[in-house]
RODODREN-472530 format. One record per residue (C-alpha): x, z, y. Coordinates in steps of 0.02 Angstrom, whole numbers. Each point is the difference from the previous one (the first is absolute). Layout:
# RODODREN-472530
<pt><x>X</x><z>Z</z><y>Y</y></pt>
...
//
This chain:
# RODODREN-472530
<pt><x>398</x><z>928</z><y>88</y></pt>
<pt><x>-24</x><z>-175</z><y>-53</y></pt>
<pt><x>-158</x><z>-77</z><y>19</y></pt>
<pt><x>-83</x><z>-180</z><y>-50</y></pt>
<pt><x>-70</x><z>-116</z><y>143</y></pt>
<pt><x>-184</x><z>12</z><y>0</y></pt>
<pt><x>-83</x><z>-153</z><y>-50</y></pt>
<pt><x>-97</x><z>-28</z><y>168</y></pt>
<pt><x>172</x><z>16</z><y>92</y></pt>
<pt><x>81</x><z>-117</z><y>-90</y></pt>
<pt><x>-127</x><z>-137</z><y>24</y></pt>
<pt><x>6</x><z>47</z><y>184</y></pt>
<pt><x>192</x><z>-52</z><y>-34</y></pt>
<pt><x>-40</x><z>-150</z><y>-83</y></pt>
<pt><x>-128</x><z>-40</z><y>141</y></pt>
<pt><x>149</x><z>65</z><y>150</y></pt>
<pt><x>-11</x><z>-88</z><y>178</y></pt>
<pt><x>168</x><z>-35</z><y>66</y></pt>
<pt><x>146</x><z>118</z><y>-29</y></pt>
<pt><x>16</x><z>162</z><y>-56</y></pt>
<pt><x>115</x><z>128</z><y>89</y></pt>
<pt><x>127</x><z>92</z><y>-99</y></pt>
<pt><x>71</x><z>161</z><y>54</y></pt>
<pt><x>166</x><z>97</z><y>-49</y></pt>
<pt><x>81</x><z>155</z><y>55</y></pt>
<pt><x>211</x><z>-20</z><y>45</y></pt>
<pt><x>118</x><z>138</z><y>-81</y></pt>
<pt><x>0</x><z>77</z><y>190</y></pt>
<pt><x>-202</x><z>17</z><y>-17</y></pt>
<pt><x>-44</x><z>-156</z><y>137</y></pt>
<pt><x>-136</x><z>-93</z><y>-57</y></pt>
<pt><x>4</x><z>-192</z><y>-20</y></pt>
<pt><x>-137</x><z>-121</z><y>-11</y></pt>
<pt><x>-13</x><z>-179</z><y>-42</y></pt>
<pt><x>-133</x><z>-130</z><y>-29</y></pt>
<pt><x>24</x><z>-77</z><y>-177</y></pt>
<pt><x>-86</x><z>-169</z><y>-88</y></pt>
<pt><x>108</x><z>-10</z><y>-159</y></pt>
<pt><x>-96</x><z>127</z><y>-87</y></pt>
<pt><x>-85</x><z>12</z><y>-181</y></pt>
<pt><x>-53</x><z>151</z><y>-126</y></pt>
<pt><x>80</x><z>38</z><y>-157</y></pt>
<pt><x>-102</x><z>106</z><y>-113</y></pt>
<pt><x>-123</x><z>128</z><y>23</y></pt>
<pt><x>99</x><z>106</z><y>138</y></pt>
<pt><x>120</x><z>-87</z><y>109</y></pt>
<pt><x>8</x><z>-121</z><y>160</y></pt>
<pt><x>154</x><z>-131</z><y>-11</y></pt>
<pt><x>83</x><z>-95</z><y>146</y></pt>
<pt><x>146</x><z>-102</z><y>-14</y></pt>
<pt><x>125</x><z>45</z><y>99</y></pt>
<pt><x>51</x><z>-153</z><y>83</y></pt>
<pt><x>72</x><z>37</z><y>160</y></pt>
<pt><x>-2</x><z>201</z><y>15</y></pt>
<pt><x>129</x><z>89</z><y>86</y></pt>
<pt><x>-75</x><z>164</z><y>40</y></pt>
<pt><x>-108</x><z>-14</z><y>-112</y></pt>
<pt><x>110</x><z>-18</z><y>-128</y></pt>
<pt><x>130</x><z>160</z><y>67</y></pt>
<pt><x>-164</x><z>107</z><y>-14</y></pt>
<pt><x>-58</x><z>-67</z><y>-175</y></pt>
<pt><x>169</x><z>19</z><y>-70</y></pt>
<pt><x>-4</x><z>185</z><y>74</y></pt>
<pt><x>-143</x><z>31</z><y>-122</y></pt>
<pt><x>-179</x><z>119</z><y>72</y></pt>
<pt><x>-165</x><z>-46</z><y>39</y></pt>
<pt><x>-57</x><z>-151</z><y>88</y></pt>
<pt><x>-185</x><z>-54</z><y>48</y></pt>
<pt><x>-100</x><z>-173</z><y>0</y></pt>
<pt><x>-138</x><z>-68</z><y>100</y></pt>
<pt><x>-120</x><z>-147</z><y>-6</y></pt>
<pt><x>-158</x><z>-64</z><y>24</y></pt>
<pt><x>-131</x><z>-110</z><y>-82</y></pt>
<pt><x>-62</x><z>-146</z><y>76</y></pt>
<pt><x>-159</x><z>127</z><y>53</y></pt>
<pt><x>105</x><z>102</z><y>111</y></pt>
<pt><x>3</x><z>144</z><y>-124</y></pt>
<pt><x>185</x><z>91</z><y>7</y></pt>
<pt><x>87</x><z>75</z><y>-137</y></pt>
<pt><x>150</x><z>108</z><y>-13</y></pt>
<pt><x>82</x><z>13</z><y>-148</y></pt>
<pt><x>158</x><z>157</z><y>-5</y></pt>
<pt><x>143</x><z>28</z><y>-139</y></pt>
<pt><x>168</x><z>14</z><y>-47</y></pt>
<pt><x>101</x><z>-156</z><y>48</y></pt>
<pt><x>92</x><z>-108</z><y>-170</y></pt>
<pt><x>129</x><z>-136</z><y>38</y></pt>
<pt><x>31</x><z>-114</z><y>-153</y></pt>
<pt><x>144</x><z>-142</z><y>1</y></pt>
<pt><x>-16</x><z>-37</z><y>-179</y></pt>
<pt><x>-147</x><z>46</z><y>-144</y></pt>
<pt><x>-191</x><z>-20</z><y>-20</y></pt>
<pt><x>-29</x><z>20</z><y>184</y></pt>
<pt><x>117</x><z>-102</z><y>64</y></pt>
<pt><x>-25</x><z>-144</z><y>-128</y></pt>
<pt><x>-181</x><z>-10</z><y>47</y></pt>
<pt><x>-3</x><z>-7</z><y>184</y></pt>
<pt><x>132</x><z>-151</z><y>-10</y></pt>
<pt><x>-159</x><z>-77</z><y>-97</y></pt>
<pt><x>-111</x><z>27</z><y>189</y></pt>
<pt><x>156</x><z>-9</z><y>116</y></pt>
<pt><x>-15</x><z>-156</z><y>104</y></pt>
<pt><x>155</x><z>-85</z><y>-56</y></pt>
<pt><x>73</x><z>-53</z><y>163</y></pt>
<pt><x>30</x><z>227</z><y>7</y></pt>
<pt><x>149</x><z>59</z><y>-78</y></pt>
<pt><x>-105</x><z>143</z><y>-72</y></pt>
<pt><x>151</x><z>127</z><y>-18</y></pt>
<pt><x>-99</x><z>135</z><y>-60</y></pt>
<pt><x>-169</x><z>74</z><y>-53</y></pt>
<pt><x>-63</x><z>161</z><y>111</y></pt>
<pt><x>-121</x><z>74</z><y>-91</y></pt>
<pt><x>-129</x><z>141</z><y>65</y></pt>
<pt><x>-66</x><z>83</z><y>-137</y></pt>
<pt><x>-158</x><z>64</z><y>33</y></pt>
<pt><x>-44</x><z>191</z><y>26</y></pt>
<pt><x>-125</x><z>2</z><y>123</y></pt>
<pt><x>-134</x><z>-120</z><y>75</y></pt>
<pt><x>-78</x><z>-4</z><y>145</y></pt>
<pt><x>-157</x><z>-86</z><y>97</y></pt>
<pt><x>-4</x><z>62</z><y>196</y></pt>
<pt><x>-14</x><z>174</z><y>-42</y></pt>
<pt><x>-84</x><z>-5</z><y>-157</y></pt>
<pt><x>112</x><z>46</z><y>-168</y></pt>
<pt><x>-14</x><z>-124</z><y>-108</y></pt>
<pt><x>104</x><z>45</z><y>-143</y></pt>
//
């Protein structure tokens, strides 16, 4: 189930303090987590980061499933933001983060979450 990022969440994203920390799931289930800067939206629904330097990362995203986001606003509010995991190496996606992708990254890819559930602390957001 697809859903679009709440307005008040994404100015919290627009308003983030430091990184955010993005969170995949390997083929053999183990959990990976990494902090991430290169980051943007595209659309109403999904999360980008560029994929500069993933390893892991990039073994679980190519696996496909679910991945989850989290960040906070420069008030200390958290948000977590769940979905299915997209990687892009060409098309829309892909074109636009090279537009935000510092250009000293290579930028290999786009990982996209799209969005299906959002989350404040406990509180269901969307």
């Amino acid at each position: 189930m697809m859903a679009s990022i709440p307005e008040n969440v994404r100015q919290a994203w627009e308003d983030r303090d430091g990184p955010a920390i993005l969170a995949t799931v390997g083929e053999d289930g183990a959990p990976n987590i990494i902090y991430v800067t290169c980051v943007g939206v595209f659309g109403d629904d999904r999360l980008v980061v560029a994929d500069n330097y993933f390893d892991k990362t990039r073994k679980n995203l190519l696996h496909g499933g679910k991945g989850s986001m989290l960040f906070r606003d420069k008030k200390g509010k958290a948000y977590q933001v769940k979905g299915r995991l997209e990687y892009h190496t060409e098309g829309e996606v892909f074109d636009r983060m090279k537009t935000w992708n510092p250009a000293k990254h290579p930028g290999h890819a786009a990982a996209a979450l799209r969005v299906e559930e959002v989350f404040s602390g406990a509180e269901k957001l969307c």
